[in-house]
GUSE-372720 format. One record per residue (C-alpha): residue number from 0; residue in one letter; x, y, z. Coordinates in Angstrom, 2 decimals. Layout:
<atoms>
 volum marlum       X       Y       Z
   NUM      A       X       Y       Z
...
</atoms>
This chain:
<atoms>
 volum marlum       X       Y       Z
     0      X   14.56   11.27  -37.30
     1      X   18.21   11.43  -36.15
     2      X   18.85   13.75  -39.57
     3      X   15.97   15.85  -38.67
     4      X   17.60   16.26  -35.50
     5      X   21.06   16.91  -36.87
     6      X   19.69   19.84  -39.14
     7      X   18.01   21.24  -36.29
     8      X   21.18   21.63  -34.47
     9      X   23.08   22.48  -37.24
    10      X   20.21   25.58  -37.57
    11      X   20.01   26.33  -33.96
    12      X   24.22   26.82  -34.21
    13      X   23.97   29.11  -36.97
    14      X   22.32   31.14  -34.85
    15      X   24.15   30.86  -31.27
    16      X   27.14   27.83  -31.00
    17      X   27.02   27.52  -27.18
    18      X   22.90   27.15  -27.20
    19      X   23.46   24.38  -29.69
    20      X   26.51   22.95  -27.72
    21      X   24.35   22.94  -24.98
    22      X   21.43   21.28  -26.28
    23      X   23.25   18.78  -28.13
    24      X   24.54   17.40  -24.64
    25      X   20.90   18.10  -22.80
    26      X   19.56   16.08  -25.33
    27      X   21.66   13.30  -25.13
    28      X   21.40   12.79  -21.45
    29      X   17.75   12.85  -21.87
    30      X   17.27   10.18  -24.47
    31      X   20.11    8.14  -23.47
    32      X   21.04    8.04  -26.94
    33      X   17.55    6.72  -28.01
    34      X   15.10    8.10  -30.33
    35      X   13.32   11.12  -30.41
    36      X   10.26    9.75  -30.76
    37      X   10.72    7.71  -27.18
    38      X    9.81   10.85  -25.71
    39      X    7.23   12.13  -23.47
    40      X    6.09   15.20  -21.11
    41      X    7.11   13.42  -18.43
    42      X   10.67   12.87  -18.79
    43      X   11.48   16.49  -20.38
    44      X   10.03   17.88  -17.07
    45      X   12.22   14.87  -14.97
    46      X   15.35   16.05  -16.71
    47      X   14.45   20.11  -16.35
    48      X   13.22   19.35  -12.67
    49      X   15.44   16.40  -11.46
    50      X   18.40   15.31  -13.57
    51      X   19.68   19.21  -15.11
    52      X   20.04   20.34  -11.43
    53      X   21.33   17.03   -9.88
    54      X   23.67   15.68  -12.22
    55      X   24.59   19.29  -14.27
    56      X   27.24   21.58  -12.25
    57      X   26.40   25.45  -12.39
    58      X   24.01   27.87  -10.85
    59      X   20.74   28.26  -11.47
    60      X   21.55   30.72  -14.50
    61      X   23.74   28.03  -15.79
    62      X   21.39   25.52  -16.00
    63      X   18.08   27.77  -16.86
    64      X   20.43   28.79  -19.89
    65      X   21.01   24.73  -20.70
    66      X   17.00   24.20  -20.08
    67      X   16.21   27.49  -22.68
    68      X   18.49   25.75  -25.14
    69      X   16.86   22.76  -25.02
    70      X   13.68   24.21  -25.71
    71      X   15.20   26.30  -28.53
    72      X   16.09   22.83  -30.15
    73      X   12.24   21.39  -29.19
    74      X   10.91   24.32  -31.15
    75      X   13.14   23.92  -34.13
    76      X   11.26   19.99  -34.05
    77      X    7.96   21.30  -34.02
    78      X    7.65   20.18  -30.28
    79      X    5.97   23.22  -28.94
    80      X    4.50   21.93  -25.82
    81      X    8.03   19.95  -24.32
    82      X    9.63   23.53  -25.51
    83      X    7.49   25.33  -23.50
    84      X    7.90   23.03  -20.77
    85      X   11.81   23.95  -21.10
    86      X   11.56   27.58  -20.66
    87      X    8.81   27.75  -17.87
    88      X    8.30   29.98  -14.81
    89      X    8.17   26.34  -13.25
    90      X   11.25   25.20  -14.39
    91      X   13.04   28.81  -13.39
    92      X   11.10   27.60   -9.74
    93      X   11.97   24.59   -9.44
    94      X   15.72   25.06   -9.95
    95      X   15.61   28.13   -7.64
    96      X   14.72   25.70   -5.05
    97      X   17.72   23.32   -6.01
    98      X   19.92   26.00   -5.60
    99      X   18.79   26.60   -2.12
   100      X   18.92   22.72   -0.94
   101      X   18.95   19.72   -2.40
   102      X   15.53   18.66   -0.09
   103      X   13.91   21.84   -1.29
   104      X   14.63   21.40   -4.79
   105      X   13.26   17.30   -4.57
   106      X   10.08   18.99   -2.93
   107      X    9.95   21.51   -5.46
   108      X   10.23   18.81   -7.89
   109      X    7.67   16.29   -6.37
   110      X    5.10   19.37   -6.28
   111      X    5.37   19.86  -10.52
   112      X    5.07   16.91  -11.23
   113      X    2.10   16.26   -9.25
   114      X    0.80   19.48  -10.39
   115      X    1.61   18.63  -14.15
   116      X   -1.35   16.08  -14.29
   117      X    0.94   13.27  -16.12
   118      X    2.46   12.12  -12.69
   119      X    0.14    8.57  -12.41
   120      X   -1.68    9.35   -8.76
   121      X   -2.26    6.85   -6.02
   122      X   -5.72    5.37   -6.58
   123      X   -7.79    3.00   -4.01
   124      X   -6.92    0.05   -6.20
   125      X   -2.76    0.88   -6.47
   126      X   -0.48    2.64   -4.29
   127      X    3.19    2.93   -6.65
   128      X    5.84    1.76   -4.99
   129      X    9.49    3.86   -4.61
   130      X   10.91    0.55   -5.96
   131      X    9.21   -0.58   -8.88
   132      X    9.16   -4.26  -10.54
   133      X    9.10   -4.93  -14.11
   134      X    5.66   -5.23  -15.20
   135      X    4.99   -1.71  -12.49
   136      X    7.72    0.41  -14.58
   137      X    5.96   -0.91  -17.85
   138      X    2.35    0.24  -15.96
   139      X    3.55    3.63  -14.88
   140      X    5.10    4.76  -18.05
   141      X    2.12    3.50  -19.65
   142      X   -0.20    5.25  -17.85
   143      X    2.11    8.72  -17.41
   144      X    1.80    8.42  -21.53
   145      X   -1.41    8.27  -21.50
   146      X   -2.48   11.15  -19.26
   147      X   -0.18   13.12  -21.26
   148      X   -2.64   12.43  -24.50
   149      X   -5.54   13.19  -22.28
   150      X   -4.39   16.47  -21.37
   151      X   -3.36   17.15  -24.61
   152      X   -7.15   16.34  -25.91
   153      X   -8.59   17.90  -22.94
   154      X  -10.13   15.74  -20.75
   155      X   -8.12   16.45  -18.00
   156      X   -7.11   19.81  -17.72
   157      X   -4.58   20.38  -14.53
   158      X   -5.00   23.14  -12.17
   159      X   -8.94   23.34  -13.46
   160      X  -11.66   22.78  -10.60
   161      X  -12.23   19.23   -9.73
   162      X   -9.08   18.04  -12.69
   163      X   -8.01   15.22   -9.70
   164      X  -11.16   13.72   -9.88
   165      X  -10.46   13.70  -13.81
   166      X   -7.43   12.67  -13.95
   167      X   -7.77    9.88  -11.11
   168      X  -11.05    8.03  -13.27
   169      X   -9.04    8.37  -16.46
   170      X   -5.97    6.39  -14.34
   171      X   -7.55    3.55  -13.25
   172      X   -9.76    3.18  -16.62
   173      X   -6.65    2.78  -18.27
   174      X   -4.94    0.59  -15.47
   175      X   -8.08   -1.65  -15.41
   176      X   -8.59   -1.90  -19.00
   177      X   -7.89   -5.41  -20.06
   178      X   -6.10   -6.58  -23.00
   179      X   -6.48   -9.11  -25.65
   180      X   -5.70  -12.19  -23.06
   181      X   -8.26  -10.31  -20.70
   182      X   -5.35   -9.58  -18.00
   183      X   -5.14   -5.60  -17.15
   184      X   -2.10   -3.57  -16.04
   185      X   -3.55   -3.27  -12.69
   186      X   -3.65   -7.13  -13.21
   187      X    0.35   -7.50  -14.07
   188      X    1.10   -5.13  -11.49
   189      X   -0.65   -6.69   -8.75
   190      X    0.68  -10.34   -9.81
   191      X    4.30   -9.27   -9.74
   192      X    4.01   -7.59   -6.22
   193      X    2.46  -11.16   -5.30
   194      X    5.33  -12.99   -6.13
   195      X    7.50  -10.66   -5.10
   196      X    6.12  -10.96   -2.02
   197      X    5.88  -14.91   -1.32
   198      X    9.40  -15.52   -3.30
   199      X   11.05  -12.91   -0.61
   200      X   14.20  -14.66    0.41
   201      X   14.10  -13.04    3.92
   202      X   10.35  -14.16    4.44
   203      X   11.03  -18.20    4.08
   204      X    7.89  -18.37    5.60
   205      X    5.65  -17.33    2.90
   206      X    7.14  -20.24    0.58
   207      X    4.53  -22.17    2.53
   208      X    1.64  -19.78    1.03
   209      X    2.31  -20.36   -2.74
   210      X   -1.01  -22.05   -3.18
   211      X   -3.20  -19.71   -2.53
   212      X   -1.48  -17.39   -5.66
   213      X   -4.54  -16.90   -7.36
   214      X   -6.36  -15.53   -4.63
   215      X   -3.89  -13.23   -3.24
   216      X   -3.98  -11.88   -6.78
   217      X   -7.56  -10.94   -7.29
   218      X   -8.37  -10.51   -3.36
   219      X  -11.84  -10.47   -2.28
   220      X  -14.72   -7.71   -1.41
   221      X  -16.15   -6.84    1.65
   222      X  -18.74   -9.48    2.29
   223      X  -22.94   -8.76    2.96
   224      X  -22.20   -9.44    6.45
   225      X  -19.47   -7.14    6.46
   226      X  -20.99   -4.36    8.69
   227      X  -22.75   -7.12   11.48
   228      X  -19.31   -9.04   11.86
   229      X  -17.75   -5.49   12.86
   230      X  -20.60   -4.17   15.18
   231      X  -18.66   -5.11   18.07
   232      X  -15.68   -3.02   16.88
   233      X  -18.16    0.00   15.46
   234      X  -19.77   -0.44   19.25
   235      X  -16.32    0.52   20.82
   236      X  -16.16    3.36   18.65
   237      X  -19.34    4.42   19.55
   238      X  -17.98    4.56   23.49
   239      X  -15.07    6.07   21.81
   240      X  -16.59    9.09   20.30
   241      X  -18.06   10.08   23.55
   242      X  -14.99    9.44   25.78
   243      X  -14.03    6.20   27.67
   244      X  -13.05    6.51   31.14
   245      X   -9.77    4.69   31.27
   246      X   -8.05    3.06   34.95
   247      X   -5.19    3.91   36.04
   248      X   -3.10    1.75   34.90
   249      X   -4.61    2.62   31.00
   250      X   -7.65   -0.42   30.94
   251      X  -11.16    0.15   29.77
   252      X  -13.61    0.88   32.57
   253      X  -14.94   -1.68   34.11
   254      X  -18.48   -0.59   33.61
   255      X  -17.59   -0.46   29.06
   256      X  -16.42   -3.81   29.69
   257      X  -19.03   -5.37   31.36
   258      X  -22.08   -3.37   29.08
   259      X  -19.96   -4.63   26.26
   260      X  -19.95   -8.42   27.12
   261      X  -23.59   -8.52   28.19
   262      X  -24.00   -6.35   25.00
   263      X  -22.71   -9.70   22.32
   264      X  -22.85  -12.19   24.89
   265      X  -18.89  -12.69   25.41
   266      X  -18.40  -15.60   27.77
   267      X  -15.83  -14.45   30.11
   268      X  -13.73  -16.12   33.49
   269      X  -14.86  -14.58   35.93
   270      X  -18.23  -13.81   34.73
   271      X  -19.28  -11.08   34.77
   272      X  -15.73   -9.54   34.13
   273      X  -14.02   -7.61   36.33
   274      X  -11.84   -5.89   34.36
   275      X  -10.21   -5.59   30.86
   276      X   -8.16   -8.41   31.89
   277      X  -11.01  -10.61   31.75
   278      X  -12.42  -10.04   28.42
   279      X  -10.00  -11.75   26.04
   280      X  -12.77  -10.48   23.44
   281      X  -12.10   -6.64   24.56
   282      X   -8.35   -6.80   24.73
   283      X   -8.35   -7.97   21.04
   284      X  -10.38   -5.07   20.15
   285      X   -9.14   -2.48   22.05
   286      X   -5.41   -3.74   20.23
   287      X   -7.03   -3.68   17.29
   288      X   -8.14   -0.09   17.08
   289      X   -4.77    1.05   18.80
   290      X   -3.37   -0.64   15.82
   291      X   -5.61    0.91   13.21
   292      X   -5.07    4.27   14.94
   293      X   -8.87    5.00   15.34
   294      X   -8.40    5.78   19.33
   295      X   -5.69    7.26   21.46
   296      X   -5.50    7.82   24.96
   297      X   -6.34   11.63   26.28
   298      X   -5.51   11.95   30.17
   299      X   -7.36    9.39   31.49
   300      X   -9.79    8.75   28.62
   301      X   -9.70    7.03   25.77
   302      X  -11.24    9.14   22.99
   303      X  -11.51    8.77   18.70
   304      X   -8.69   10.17   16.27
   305      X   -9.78   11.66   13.53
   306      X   -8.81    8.91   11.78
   307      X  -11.03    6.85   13.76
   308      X  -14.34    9.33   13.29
   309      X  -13.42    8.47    9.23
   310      X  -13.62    5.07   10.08
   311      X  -16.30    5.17   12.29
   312      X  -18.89    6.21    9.93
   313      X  -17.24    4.08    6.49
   314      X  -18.29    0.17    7.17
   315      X  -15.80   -0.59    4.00
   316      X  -13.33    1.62    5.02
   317      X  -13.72    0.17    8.16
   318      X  -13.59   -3.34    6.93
   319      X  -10.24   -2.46    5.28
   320      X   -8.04   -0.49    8.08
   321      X   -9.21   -3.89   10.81
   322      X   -7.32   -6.05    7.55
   323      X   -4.38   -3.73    7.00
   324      X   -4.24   -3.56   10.85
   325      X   -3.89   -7.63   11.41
   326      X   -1.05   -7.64    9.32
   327      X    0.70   -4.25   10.08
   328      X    3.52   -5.45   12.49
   329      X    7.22   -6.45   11.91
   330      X    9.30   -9.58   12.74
   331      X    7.91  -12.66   13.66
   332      X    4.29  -11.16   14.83
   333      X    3.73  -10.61   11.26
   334      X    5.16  -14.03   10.19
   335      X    3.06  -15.71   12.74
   336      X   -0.14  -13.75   11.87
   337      X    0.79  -14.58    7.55
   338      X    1.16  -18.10    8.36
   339      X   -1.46  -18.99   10.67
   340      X   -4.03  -16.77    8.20
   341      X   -2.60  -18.34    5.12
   342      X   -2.86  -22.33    6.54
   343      X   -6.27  -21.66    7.70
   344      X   -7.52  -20.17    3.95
   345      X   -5.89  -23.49    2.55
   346      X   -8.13  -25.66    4.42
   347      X  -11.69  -26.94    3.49
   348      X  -14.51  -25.73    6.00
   349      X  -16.48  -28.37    4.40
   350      X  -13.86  -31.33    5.73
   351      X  -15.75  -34.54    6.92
   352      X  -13.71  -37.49    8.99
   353      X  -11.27  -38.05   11.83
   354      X   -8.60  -37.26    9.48
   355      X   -9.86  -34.08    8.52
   356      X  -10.86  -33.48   12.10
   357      X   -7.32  -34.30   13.10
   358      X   -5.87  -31.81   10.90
   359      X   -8.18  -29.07   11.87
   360      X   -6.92  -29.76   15.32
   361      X   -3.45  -29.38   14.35
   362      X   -3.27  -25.85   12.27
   363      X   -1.74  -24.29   15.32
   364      X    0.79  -26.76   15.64
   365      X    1.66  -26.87   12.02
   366      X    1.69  -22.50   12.02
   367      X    4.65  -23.31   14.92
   368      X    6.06  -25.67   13.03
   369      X    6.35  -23.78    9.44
   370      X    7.80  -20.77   11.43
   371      X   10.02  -23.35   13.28
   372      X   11.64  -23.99    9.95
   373      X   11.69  -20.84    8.76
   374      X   14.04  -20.40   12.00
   375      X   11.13  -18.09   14.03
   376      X   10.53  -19.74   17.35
   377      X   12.75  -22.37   16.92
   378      X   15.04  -21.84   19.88
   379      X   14.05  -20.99   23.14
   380      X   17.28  -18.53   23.41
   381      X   19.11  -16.56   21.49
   382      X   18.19  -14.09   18.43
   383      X   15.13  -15.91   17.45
   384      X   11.56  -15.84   19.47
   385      X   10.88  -18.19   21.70
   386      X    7.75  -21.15   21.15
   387      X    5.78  -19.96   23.66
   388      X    6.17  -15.84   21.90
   389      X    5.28  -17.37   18.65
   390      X    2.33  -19.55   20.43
   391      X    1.10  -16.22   22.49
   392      X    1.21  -14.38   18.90
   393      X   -1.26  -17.26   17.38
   394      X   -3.40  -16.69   19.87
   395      X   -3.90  -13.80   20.08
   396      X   -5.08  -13.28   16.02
   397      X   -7.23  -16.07   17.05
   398      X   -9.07  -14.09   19.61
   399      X   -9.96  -11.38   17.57
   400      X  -10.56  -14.08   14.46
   401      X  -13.06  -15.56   17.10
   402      X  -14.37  -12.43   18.69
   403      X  -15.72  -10.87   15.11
   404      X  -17.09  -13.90   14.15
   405      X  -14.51  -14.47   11.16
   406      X  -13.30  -18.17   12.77
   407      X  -15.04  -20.68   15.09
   408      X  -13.91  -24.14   17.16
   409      X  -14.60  -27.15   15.09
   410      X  -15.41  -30.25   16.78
   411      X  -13.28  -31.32   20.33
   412      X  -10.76  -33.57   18.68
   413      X   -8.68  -34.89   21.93
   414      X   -9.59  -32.39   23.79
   415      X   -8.66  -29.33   21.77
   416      X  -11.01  -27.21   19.74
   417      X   -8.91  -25.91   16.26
   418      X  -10.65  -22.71   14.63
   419      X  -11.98  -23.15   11.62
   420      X  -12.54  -19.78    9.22
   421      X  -16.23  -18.81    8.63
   422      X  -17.11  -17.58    5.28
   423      X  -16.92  -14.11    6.06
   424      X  -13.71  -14.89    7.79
   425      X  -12.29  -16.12    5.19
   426      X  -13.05  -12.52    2.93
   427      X  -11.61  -10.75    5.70
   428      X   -8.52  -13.28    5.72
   429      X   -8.11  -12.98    2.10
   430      X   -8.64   -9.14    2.09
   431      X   -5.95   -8.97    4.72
   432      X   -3.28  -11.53    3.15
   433      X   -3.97   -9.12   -0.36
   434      X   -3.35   -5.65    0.57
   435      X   -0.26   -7.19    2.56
   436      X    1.28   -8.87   -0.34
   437      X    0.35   -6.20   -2.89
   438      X    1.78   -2.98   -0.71
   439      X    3.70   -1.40   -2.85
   440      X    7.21   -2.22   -2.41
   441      X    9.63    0.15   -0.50
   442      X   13.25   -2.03   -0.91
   443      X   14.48   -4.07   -3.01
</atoms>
């Protein structure tokens, strides 16, 4: 291949010395010195869109000319389709828009590719990451490949109506497609992330969570009982979408409150509540969809987002943003959250005897303890949170474990009832603890 290569230069110089000069040294910085073969759609359009007008001085003319004489070469191998690529109205674009700002041209850039069809989209399953692992890299090129074939045979044809749809089943057929040992892409991708993601040397925490591997691997589906352990949520939506009278000070009306706890039968102190304040069950929720963005305050209402009128009528989706929402914090609220859901999916709801009792009781105190050593809460001054911060924290996810239905006390053991998970709890613990540790990744 490298002599068929040489002979087409040596032909495209014949004809004009500086195109072939030019080419010679485009080529080069797009193969890296590799083979020709190595190529694909995707990184001809990378170099013509990214790497000519980052890393090549010149104006726009300049580098167009550099991009033509690539293409010149392309044609001369019988590569039709990356030559065309070369001397496209996109290309001429997408430079223009270098020229004008380096922001504008990575815009300009982002928006080909995308509208190229062999940029792997974002599916349900897998967000990519802007820093990519291993086994991700491997997935991406794989799958960039292989939407280049696809377009090339026709089944997805860019630009044509409904060609998203296309192009997003044909990406996660391929990304779920398992091989010979039965493991997918989607598979290696997602284990990677995992590990990633416990093995993080600035989450010491998490070294605590290595058992449950597996599970944060393959996750877990919204249960059955999905919909009926979210009713209460849904039912604050419902006030929601009609406008919630708020107090001055920003609480739910009295009157919500108290239709809401006769409503599930929410024992509260004083009874029947007089405010907010008195509902632990409420203040979970209403921090809950604050979190998950569903409501937001409107003078002295609180009213739905249109996030929140998504979410409102989508019991999965629903299911999903009250998981991403436990876990979407920073600092030690999310390490206290991780750990205390983590302990509680490595116990056994079917534990019999005072020893198992005994433990049960004591999942709060070994949460404070495992963040203790993972130096959260393990001063009461200086940088790190105090014990009674990382206590409040635990209770709190407790509450709204407790209000949903997802956790309940186990047996007084000295005292003290410990929450144990319930089965759907555990799914919505799991669900949580999996889209957390298979985000995709945003530093190194």
């Amino acid at each position: 291949m490298q002599e068929t290569v040489a002979s087409a230069l040596a032909q495209l110089a014949r004809l004009d010395p500086r195109a072939a000069r030019l080419a010679e040294n485009a080529l080069s910085s797009l193969t890296g010195g590799g083979n020709l073969e190595d190529l694909t759609q995707r990184s001809v359009q990378e170099f013509c869109w990214y790497v000519l007008p980052v890393r090549f001085a010149g104006e726009t003319g300049e580098r167009m000319l550099t991009a033509r004489s690539l293409g010149r070469l392309f044609s001369l191998l019988d590569l039709d389709r990356y030559a065309a690529i070369c001397s496209s109205t996109t290309t001429r674009t997408v430079l223009d828009a270098h020229s004008a700002g380096h922001d504008s041209g990575l815009a300009a850039y982002r928006r080909a590719m995308r509208a190229s069809g062999v940029e792997p989209p974002d599916l349900s399953e897998l967000t990519w990451g802007t820093v990519l692992g291993t086994a991700e890299i491997a997935a991406h090129q794989d799958t960039s490949a292989a939407l280049e074939l696809a377009i090339a045979a026709g089944d997805v044809r860019p630009g044509a109506r409904g060609w998203r749809t296309a192009q997003e089943r044909f990406a996660r057929a391929f990304l779920t497609q398992p091989d010979a040992h039965g493991r997918s892409r989607l598979d290696r991708v997602r284990e990677e992330r995992v590990r990633g993601w416990l093995g993080s040397p600035s989450h010491a925490h998490r070294q605590r969570l290595w058992p449950l591997l597996g599970q944060l691997i393959v996750g877990a589906e919204p249960p059955p009982d999905a919909a009926a352990a979210l009713a209460p949520a849904r039912r604050l939506l419902d006030f929601a979408d009609e406008g919630i009278g708020l107090t001055q000070i920003g609480y739910i009306s009295p009157t919500v409150v108290r239709e809401l706890c006769s409503e599930f039968g929410w024992a509260t102190s004083p009874s029947p509540p007089r405010s907010e304040t008195d509902a632990m069950q409420l203040i979970s929720l209403h921090k809950l969809l604050r979190g998950m963005r569903a409501v937001r305050r409107s003078g002295r209402r609180m009213v739905l987002t249109r996030r929140g009128r998504r979410l409102h009528g989508d019991d999965t989706e629903l299911w999903r943003a009250a998981a991403d929402s436990v876990l979407d914090s920073d600092g030690f609220a999310q390490a206290a959250t991780e750990t205390l859901l983590g302990l509680l999916l490595q116990r056994s709801p079917r534990a019999t005897g005072n020893h198992a009792r005994t433990e049960r009781t004591d999942v709060m105190e070994e949460a404070r303890q495992v963040l203790a050593e993972a130096g959260w809460g393990g001063e009461e001054s200086g940088s790190s949170p105090a014990t009674a911060q990382v206590h409040a924290v635990l209770l709190q996810v407790t509450w709204l474990l407790e209000t949903l239905g997802f956790a309940q006390r186990s047996e007084l053991v000295g005292g003290v009832g410990a929450p144990d998970l319930t089965r759907t709890g555990q799914a919505f613990a799991l669900t949580a603890m999996h889209r957390s540790a298979t985000s995709p990744s945003t530093s190194l």
